[in-house]
N, C-alpha and C positions, 0 to 999 in steps of 0.2 A: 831668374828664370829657371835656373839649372835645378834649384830647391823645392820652385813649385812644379815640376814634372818628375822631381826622386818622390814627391808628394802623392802625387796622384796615382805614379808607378806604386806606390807604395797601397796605396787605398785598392786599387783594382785587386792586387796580389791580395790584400786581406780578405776582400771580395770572394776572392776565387774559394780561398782556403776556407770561410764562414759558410760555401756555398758545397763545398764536397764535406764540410761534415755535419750540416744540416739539411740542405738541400734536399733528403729522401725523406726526412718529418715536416718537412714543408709541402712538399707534394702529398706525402700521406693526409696529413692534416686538411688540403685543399680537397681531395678526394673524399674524404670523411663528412666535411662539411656538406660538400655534394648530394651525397649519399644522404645523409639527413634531412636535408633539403627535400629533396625525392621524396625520401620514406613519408614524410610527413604529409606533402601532398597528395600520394597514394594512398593515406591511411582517411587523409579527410575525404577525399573522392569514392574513397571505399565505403565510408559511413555512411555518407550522404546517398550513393545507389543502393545500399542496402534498408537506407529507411525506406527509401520510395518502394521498393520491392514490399518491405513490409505493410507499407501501408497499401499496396493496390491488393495484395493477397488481403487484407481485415476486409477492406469494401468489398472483393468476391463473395467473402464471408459471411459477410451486413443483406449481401444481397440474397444469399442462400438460405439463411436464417428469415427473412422476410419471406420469403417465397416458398420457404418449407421444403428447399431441395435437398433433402438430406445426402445426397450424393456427394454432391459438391460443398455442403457442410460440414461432412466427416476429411475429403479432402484437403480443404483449407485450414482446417485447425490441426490436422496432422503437421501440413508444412507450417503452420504461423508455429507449434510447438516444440518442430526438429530445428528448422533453421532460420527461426527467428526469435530462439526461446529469451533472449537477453531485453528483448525489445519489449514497449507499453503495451502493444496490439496481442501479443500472445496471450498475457496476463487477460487483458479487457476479454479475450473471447474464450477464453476459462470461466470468467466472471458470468459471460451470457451463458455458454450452456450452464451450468449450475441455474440458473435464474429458471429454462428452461425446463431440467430437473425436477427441480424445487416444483415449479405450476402443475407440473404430470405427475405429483406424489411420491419422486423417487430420491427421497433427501438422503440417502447413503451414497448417491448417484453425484446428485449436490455436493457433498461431502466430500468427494475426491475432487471434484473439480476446484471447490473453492480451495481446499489443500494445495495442488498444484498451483494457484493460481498466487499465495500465499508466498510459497517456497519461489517462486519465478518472478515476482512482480518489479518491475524495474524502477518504480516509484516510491516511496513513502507512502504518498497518498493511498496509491492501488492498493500497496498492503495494508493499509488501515481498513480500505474497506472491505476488499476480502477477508480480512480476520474479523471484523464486525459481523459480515454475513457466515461466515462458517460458523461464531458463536452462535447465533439465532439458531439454526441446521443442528448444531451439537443440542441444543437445549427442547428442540423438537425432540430428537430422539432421546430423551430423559438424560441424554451426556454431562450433566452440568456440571461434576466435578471438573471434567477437561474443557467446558467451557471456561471456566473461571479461573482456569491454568493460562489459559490461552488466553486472555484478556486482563490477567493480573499483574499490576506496576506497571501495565503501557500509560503512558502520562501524553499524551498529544492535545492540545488547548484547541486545537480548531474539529476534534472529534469526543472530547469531554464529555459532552451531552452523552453522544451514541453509549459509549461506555459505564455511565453512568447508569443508563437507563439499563443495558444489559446484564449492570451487576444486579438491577432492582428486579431482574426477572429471573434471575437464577435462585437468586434468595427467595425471593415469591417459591418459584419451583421448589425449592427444599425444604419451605414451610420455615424459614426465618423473616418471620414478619419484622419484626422492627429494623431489621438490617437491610430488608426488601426499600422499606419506608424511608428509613436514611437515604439509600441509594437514590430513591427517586427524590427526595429534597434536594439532594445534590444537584441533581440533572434540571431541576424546577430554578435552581435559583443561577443555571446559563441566562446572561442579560441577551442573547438573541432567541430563545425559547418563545412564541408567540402564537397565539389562535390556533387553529385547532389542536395543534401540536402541545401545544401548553395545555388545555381542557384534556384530551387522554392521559395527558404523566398526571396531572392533579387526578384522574379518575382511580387509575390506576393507585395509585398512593392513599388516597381515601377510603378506596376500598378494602383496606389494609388492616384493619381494626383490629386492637388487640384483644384477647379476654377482656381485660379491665374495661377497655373504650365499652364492650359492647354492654359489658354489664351495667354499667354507669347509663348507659343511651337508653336500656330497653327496663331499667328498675323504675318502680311508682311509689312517689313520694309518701313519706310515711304520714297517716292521716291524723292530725291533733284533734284535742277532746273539744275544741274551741268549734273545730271544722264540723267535726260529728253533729254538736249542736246546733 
């Protein structure tokens, strides 16, 4: 008996002594954990009200742009661009006004918008397609060198087409026909390319004829003495 109570006397004292010289990294560490705990679900609850917010400001947006309020148009894309610039809906309603823009003839107007919208977009996607639309915008305004900066080695499989097609019009635009024509073979031979969609790139491509084609199409066969007679 006397061995097992020097024992336990003995365990408790180890106890004590394990406890006053780690006991304060024990409590730190429990605090920490805490603390992380917290952060984390402040951070999710913070994201989570801050999408909602972002999202009922776009529908203000959706609805002012329907409705033609310009008021409250200019208002809501200000806030969707100060304090919610990180988010999809800013990007999307940079996208619209440009689109806007663009329909009223004021494609330098466009042109910034789809830039900002380019530089901000919180997606891949978004930015594939605002850099898609800003190329078209740059190649209106005879830009095509910086179109084809701005679209040169992007490699994306599910926007290939779009790309494809916009090399075939910049080259168009520069008067490099056969590179125009490549281009749009490229874009002809996407296995989802279909109906109407497919008859314009073939139009467009066809229409592409070089010296030689045309000479060949529009010369009249030389007449033999066989024919003559």
């Amino acid at each position: 008996m006397t061995d097992i109570h020097i024992s336990e006397d003995e365990q408790v004292e180890a106890l004590k002594r394990w406890w006053k010289e780690n006991g304060k990294a024990v409590v730190a560490g429990v605090v920490l954990g805490i603390a992380i705990v917290a952060s984390v679900v402040y951070w999710r609850d913070y994201k989570h009200e801050r999408a909602e917010n972002a999202s009922t400001t776009y529908n203000e947006f959706s609805v002012a742009v329907q409705n033609n309020k310009e008021e409250l148009l200019k208002a809501t894309l200000q806030k969707l661009q100060s304090d919610f610039q990180s988010t999809p809906y800013a990007a999307l309603a940079a996208l619209t006004m440009a689109k806007r823009s663009a329909d009223a003839g004021n494609v330098a107007e466009a042109e910034t918008y789809l830039s900002w919208a380019l530089k901000n977009a919180a997606h891949d996607s978004i930015a594939h397609l605002a850099r898609i639309r800003l190329a078209r915008v740059l190649i209106q305004q005879n830009k095509t060198d910086e179109a084809l900066a701005l679209i040169d080695a992007i490699k994306e499989p599910a926007f290939d087409l779009e790309y494809a097609e916009l090399r075939g019009d910049i080259f168009h635009k520069q008067g490099k026909t056969d590179q125009a024509r490549e281009a749009y073979t490229q874009a002809l031979n996407d296995a989802g390319l279909q109906g109407q969609r497919r008859q314009f790139l073939e139009m467009k491509r066809d229409d592409l004829l070089t010296a030689n084609d045309v000479a060949s199409k529009t010369a009249l066969p030389a007449t033999t003495d066989t024919e003559k007679k």
